[in-house]
N, C-alpha and C positions, 0 to 999 in steps of 0.2 A: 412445603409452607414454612415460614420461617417466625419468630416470636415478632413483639410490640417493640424490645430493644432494636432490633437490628431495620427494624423498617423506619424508627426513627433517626436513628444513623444514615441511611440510604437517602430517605428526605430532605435530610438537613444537606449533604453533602451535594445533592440536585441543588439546591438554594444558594447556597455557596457559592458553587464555581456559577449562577447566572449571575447574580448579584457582583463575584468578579469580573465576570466577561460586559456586565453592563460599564459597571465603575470603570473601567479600560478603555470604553470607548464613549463613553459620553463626556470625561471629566476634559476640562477646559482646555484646550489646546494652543499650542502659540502658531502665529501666523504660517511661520513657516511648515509647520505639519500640519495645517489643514486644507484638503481638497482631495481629489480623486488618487492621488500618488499616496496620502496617507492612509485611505481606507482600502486599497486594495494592495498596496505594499509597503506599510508601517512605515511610510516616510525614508526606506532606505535606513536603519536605524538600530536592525536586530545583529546581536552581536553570536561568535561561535556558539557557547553553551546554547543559548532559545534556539538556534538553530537545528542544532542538534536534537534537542529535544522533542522539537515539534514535530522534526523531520518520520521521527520513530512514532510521536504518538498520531501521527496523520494516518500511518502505513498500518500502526498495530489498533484494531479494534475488537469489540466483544463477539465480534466474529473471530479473529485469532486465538484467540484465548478455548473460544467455546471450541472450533474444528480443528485447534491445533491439538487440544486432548484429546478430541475425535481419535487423532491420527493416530497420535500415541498410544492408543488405546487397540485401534484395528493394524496397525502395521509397523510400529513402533517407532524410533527415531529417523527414520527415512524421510517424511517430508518436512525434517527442520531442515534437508538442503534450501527451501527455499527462503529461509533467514538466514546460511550462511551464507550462500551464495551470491546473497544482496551487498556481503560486503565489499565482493570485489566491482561491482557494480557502481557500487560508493564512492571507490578507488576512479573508476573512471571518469563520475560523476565533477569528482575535486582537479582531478589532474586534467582533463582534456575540455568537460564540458563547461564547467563554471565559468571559466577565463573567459569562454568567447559569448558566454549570457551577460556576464557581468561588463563586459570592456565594447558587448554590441548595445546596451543599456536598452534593452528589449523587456517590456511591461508583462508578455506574455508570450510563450514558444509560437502558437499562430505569425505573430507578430517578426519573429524572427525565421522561420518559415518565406513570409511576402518579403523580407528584406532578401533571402539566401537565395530563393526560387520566385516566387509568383504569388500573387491578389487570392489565386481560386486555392493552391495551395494552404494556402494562410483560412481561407473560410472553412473549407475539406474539414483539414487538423481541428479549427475552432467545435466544428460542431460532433467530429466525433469523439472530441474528449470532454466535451459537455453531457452528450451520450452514455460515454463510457464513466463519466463521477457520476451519474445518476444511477447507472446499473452495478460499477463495481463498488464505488466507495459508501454509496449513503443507504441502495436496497438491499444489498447483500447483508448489511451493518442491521438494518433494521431487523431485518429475518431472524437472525442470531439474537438478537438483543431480546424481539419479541420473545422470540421460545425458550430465553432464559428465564425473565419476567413474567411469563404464564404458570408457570413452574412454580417459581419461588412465590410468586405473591398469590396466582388464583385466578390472576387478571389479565383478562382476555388479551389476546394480542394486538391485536387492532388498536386498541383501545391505551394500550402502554404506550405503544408505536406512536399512536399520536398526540400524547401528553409528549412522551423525548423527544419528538420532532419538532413542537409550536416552543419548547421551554431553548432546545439549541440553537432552533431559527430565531428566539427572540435575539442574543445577546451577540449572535453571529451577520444578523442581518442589520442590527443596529452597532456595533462595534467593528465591524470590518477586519482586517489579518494582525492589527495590534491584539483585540480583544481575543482572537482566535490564536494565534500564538502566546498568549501570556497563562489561557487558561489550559492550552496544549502543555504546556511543560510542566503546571502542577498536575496535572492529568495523567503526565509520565509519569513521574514519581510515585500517584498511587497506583497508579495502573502495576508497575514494576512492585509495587512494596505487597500489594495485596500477591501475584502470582508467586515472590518468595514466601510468603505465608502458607498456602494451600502446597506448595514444594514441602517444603516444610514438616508439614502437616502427615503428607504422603509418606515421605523419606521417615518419619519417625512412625509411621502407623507400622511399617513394612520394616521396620528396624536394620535399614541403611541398603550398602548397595550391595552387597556382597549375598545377604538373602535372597535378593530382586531379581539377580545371577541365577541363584540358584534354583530358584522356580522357571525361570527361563530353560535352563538346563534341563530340568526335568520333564517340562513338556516339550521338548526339540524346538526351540524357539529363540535362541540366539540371536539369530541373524533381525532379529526386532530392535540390537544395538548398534547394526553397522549400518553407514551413510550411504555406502556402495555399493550395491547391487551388484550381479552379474548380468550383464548382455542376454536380451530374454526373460529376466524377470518379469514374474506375475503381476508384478507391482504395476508393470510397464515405465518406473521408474530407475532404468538401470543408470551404471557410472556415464554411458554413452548419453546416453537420454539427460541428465541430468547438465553435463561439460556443454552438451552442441545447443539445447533447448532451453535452460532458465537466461542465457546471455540475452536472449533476442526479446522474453518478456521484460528481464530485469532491464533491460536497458530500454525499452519503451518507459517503462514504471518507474525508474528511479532519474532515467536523462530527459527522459521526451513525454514527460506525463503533466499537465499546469498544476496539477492537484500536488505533487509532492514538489514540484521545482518555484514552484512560488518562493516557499521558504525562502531558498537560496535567493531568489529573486529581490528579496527584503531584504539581504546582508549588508551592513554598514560599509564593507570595502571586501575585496578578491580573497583577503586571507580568511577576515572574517568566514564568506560561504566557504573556503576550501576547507577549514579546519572543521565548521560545523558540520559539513556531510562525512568526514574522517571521521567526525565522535559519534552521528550515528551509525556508520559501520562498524567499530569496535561493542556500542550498545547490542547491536543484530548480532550477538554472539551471545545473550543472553539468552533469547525464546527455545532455545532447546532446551534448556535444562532448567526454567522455570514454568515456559507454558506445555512443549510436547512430552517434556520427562516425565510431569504427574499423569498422564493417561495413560503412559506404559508402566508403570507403578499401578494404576488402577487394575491394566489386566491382572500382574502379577498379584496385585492384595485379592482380586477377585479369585484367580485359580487357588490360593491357599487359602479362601474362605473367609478374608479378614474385610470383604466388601460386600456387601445383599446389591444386586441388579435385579431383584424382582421387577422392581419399580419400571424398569427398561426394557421389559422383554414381555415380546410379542406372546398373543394363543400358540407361536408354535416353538416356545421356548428358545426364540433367537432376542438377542441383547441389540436392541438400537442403541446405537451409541451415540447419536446425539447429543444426548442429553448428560451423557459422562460428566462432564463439567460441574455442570448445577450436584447432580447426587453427590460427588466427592465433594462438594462445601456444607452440605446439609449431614453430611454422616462423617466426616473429619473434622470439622472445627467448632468448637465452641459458641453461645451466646454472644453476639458483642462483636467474633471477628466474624461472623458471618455478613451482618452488615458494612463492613470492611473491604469484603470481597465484592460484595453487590455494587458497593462503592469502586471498585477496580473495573468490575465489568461495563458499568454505568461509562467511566473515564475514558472507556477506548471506544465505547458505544456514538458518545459523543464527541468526541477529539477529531475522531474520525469524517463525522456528521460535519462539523462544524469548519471542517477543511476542505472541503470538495464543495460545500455550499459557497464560504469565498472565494472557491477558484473559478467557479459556474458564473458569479456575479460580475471576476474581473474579464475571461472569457465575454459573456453575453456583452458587458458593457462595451470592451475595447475594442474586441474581434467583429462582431455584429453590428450593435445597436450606432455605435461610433460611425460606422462605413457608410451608413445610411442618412447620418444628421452631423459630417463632419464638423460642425460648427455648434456641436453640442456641448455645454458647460458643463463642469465638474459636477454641481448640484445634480444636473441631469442625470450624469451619468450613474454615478452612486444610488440615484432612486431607480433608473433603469435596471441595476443588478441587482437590488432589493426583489425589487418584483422577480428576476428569474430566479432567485434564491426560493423566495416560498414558491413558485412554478415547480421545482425541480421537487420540494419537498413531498407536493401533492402527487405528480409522477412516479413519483418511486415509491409513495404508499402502495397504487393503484396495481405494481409491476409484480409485490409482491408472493399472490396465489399464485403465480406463473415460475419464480427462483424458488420458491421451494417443495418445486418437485425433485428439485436432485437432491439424491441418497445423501452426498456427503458436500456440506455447506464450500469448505475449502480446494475440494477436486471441483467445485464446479464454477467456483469464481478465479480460476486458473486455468479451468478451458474456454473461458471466452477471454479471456488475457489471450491467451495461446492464437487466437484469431483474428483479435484485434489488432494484436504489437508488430508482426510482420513489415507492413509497406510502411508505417513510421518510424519502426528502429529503422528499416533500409534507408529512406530519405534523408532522417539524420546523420545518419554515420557516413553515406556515400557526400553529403552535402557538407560536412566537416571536414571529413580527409580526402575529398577526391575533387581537382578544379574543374575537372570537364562532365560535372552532372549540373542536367543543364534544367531551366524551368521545366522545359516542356515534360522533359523527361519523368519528371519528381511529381507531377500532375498526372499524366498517365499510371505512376505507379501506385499513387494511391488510391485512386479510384479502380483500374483493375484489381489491385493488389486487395482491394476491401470488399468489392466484388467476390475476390475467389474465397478468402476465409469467410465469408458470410454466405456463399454455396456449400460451401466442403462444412462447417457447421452445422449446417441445415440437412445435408445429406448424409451426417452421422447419426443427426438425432431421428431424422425419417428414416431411415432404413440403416440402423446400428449392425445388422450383419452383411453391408455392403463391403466393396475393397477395400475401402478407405477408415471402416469401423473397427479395423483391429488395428489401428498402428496410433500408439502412443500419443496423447497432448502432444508431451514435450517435444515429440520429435515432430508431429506435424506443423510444430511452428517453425521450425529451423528447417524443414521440408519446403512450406508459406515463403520462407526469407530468403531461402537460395532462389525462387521463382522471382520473387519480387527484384533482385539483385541481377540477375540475369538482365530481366525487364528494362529495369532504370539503368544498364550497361547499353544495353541495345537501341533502348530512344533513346539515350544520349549520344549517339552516333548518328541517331535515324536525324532527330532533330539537335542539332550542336550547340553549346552552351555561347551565350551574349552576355559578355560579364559588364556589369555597369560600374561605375566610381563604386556605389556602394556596394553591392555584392559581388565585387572584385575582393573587397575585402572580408568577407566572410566566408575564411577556410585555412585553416591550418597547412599551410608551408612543406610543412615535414610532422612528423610526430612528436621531434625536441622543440619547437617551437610554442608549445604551450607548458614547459617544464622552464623556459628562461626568466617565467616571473618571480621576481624574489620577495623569499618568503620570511617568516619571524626567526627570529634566531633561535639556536638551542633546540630542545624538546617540541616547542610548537611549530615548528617548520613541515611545513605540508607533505617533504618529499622523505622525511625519516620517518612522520605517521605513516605516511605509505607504503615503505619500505616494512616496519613492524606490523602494521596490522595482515601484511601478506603474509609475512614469517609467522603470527600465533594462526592464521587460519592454517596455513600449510601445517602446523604439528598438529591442530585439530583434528583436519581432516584422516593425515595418517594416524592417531589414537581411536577414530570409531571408522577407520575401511571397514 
């Protein structure tokens, strides 16, 4: 429970960012940025920095924050691979994928889908990433959020859940991707200021890093600093696992996901989105050592006594860790930053919330609701994805009792990534760089392809000591992609690609073909951030093998 200070801090900062996100999108508009082009993509008008920012605070929510402690805490910096690893993703994101979103001037990935391949393609995509912002972005968000908020305040979950969901729908559902990107980037900001705080907090409770070491050492525990597993790890996250298996989600989720590629989809011109997904992958280089470092700091203050987990453990004296998060702000910081914090987790709570609802809205509108009333007006459309806005909110209250029955919030919004990404990274990437993937082809594969990860899911969780129940997520999706790759190889033979005027043109030539656009000079130039942000990950990576 926390004081009167810090709960009116958390309120006021609730009040704030809606009162911003309304002011964003109600205040007077000039002709040219008002209609369906400006509320689901800010008129084309967002520059690198909002992009960036957005980009990171879409992706990080008070589910990251909450199970990346988690992680930290049960197996130490091992699953920040899946924020470093985003940045090479980024990388791709800038250099290969933006050029041909941006120069095919496609409202939404479905959308450019029906241009690359086909009509049912384009629906396929539409609905299962409306599907998947409902279950990964907004229920999973909510879960976290709730069991921070029952904690800290007293107050039921359900009950939190649905005050943060009617206060985000409001200024989200009336304000459109301006309102949602302006209040995303001061969102980052506290989101980032509040997790160096509790860092912080950690780092001097534990006085630095060289003690943190040493409690490591003494209970054989070391290996809680390296990123690298060996082959066979317990973890089931070994180096192999981690190289062949986060490509195929990160590249669903950061190239082929409407939820985080809107963003770019909003950028004022090609340099614009290239540099602003560059600045959120140099950002993705943070959450290791602001959100997973304080939970491995928690074990270590816990084995030398200097943290109480009563609070967290079970009649049979085992420590849920869940809730790591919440206890290390209520017994490391002060009056005053405690609301602070609350104020960080609230920001990614809703950032989150409030990006997957826009992207459901422009999905439902353009993908859908459009295909059926092609002669439907802007007004229309905009109230059409209003409605599936709050649709989605009531949805994913409902899906709740069901996501959290897994142990650990972030292994389990990672294994149904792992299941979903398969047949739409393959579609995209074979539909990008390869001329002879043909409609048929790309249609066959994601419906078997979404078929088999939603059997092989099902037959994990029904019978977990089956064949299939010991072999790692990560590999079982790069296992998913080589099937699906085969597939879309095979019926593009079976049935042979008809390339038309327009999707003649959508597909990259060669690999240097999307590297000939030229870029800013100097420092901001797309191809030198690319160049450095691969060079600090590469010394990263070898400082914690």
């Amino acid at each position: 429970m926390i004081g009167t200070a810090d709960i009116v801090i958390t309120i006021g900062y609730i009040l704030l960012i809606v009162a911003i996100g309304l002011w964003t999108g109600l205040r007077k508009k000039s002709a040219a940025t008002e209609g369906s082009g400006a509320y689901f993509l800010a008129g084309k008008t967002l520059r690198w920095p909002m992009i960036g920012l957005a980009l990171f605070a879409t992706n990080i929510s008070c589910l990251h924050l909450v199970s990346l402690a988690q992680s930290g805490f049960d197996s130490g910096l091992l699953n920040g691979n899946f924020e470093w690893m985003a940045a090479f993703t980024l990388i791709l994101l800038a250099l290969f994928f933006v050029p041909f979103y941006i120069r095919s001037g496609v409202a939404t990935l479905p959308d450019f889908l029906e241009r690359r391949y086909n009509r049912a393609c384009r629906d396929w995509l539409a609905i299962v990433s409306i599907v998947s912002a409902v279950i990964i972005h907004i229920a999973f968000s909510f879960l976290a959020g709730g069991i921070v908020l029952e904690t800290l305040f007293g107050i039921d979950m359900y009950a939190s859940i649905i005050v943060i969901a009617a206060l985000t729908g409001l200024y989200t559902i009336v304000g459109g991707l301006r309102a949602v990107v302006v209040t995303e980037s001061i969102q980052s900001v506290v989101l980032i200021a509040g997790a160096v705080i509790i860092t912080v907090a950690a780092w001097n409770k534990m006085g630095g890093w060289q003690p943190m070491e040493a409690v490591l050492a003494n209970q054989g525990a070391l290996d809680k600093l390296s990123m690298m597993r060996p082959v066979g790890d317990a973890s089931g996250m070994s180096w192999m696992a981690v190289f062949l298996g986060y490509p195929i989600l990160g590249i669903w989720y950061w190239c082929a996901d409407q939820t985080i590629v809107q963003r770019v989809l909003g950028a004022k011109d090609e340099n614009h989105a290239r540099v602003g997904a560059l600045f959120c992958g140099f950002i993705k280089i943070l959450p290791v050592f602001i959100f997973v470092l304080p939970g491995l700091f928690a074990w270590a203050l816990y084995q030398s006594g200097g943290l109480d987990l009563s609070a967290l453990k079970h009649g049979t004296g085992e420590v849920d860790s869940k809730g790591i998060y919440t206890l290390m702000i209520t017994q490391l910081l002060p009056s005053g930053l405690i609301g602070v914090l609350v104020a960080a987790l609230l920001s990614g709570l809703m950032s989150q919330i409030a990006g997957a609802l826009n992207s459901i809205a422009t999905l439902a509108s353009f993908d859908l609701y459009k295909r059926f009333r092609p002669e439907t007006k802007d007004a229309d459309l905009v109230k059409a994805g209003r409605w599936a806005s709050a649709l989605a909110l009531l949805v994913s209250i409902g899906l709740l009792p069901l996501l959290n029955r897994y142990q650990s919030l972030f292994e389990g919004i990672n294994d149904v990534i792992a299941h979903i990404a398969p047949p739409i990274t393959c579609v995209f990437l074979l539909g990008i760089f390869w001329k002879r993937a043909s409609a048929r082809s790309a249609q066959l594969t994601l419906w078997i392809g979404s078929a088999l990860g939603a059997l092989v899911y099902a037959m994990n969780k029904l019978y977990p000591q089956g064949p299939l129940g010991g072999i790692p997520f990560m590999m079982m999706a790069f296992y998913l992609f080589l099937a699906c790759v085969a597939m879309q190889v095979l019926f593009s033979f079976l049935y042979p690609v008809v390339l038309t005027e327009k999707s003649g043109a959508l597909y990259w030539r060669s690999w240097r073909e999307p590297l000939e656009g030229e870029g800013w000079k100097g420092f901001g130039n797309y191809k030198f951030l690319s160049v450095l942000l691969l060079l600090v990950m590469g010394v990263l990576y070898w400082i914690f093998r």
